[in-house]
C-alpha positions in Angstrom: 0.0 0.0 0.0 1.3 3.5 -0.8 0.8 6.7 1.3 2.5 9.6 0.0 0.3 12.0 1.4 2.4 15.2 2.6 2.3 16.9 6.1 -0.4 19.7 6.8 1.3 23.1 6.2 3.6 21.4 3.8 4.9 25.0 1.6 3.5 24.2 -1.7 7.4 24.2 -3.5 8.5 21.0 -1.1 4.5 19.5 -1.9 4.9 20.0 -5.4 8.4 18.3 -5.3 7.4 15.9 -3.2 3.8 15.1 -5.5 6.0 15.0 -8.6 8.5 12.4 -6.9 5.8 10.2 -6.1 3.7 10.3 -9.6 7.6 9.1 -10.9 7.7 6.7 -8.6 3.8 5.2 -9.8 4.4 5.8 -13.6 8.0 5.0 -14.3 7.7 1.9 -16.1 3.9 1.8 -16.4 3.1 1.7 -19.8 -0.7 1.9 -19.0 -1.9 5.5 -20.0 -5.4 5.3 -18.4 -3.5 3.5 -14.8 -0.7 6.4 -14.7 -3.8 9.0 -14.9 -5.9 6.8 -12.5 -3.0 7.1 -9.7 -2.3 10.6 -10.6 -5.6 11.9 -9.8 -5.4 10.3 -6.6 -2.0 11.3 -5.7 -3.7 14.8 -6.8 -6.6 14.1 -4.6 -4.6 13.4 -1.8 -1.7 16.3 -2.1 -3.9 19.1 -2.5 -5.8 20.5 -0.3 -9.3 22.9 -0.7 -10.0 20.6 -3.9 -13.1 18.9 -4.9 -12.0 17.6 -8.4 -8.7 16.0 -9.2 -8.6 14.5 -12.9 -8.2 14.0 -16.2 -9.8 15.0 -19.7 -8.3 13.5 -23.0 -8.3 14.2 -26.4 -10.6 11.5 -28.3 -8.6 10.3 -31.0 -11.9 9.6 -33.0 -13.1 12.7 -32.4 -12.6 15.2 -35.6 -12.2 18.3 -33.6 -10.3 17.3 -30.8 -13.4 17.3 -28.5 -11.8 15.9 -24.6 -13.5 13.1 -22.8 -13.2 12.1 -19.5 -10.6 10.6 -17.8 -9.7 9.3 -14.8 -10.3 11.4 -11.4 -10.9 11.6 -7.8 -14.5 13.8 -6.8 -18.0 13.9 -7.9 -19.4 12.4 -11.4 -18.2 15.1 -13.9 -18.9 16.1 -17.7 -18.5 13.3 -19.8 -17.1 15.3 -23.3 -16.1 19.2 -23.4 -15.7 20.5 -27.2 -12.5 21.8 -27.7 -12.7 25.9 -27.4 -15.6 25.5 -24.6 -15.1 26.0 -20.3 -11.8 26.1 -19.1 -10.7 22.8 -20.1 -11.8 23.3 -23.6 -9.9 26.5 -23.5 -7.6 25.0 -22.3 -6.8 22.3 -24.9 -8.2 25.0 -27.5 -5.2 27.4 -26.6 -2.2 24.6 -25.6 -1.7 27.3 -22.7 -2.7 26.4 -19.1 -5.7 28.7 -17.8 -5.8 29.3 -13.8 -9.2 30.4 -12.9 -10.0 32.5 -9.8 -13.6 32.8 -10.4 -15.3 30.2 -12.6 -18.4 31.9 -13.0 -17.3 35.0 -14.4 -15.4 32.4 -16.9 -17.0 33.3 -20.3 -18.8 29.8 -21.3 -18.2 28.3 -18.2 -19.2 24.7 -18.0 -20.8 24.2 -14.6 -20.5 20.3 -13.9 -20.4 20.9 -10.2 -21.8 23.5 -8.9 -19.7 24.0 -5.8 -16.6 25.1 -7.9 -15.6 28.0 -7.3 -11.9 28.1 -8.6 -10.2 25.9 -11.1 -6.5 25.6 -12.9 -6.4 23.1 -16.4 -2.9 22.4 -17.4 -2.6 21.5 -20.9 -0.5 17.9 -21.2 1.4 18.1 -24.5 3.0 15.5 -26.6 4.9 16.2 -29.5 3.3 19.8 -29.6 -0.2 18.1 -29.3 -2.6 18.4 -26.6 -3.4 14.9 -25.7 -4.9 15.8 -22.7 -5.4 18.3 -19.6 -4.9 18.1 -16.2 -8.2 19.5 -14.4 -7.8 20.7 -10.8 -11.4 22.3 -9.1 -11.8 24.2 -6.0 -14.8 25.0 -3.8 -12.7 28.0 -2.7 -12.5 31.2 -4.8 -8.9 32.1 -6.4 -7.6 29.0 -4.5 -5.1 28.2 -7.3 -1.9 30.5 -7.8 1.4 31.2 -9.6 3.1 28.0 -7.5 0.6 25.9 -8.3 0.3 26.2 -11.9 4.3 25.6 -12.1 4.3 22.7 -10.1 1.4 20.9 -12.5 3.2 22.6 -15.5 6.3 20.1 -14.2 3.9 17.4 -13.7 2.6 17.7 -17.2 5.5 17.8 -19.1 6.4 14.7 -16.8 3.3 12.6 -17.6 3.7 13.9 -21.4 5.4 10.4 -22.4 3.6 8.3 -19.7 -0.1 8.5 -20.7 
């Protein structure tokens, strides 16, 4: 059984070190796309706090305009597909630049799949210059999401790039 799960008050540049430490350890190896993304979101789920959504959205390869679907994730049922361009995670993919989100509702074309978030940061996971999927952190709390966190889930990203 693993337990990563960091200290209260852990300062988010040792956290992030520490979370991107542990997602090496559970992916190098793992050939397994949808496994690596499955113990991601939990190690995301259980490093961060003030989240209600941990998880992955990928690019459907069958899909002609890139449109995400679901991945694995840690919180409530979520949005099945997002077209690319639309919410944050569509913008997200749309753009191939990460979006950190203090206040989802005054987001233009928001996508509300839970209703208690209040705060959100989509990392963009490229491959190859291609966004194959993003990384999809939600908060209950308003600008919960800053600078640090974005750079530490930028590093994750580019990590899990060749892993998923």
């Amino acid at each position: 059984m693993y337990d990563f799960r960091p200290a209260d008050g852990t300062p988010k540049p040792e956290l992030y070190r520490d979370l991107l430490s542990a997602a090496d350890a559970l992916t190098a190896g793992e050939t397994d796309g949808v496994a690596n993304m499955a113990n991601v979101a939990a190690l995301l789920w259980e490093f961060l706090p003030d989240v209600n959504w941990t998880g992955f959205y990928r690019t459907d390869p069958k899909s002609e305009d890139g449109e995400l679907v679901l991945g694995p994730f840690a919180g409530r049922p979520a949005c099945i597909r997002i077209p690319r361009g639309k919410g944050v995670c569509g913008a997200a993919a749309a753009s191939g630049e990460t979006q950190l989100v203090p206040d989802v509702h005054a987001f233009p074309g928001h996508i509300a799949c839970d209703s208690e978030t209040a705060s959100e940061l989509v990392v963009p996971v490229l491959r190859d210059g291609d966004v194959i999927a993003v990384i999809d952190l939600d908060s209950p709390r308003a600008a919960r999401f800053d600078e640090e966190d974005r750079d530490g889930i930028e590093a994750l990203a580019r990590m899990l790039a060749a892993r998923i």
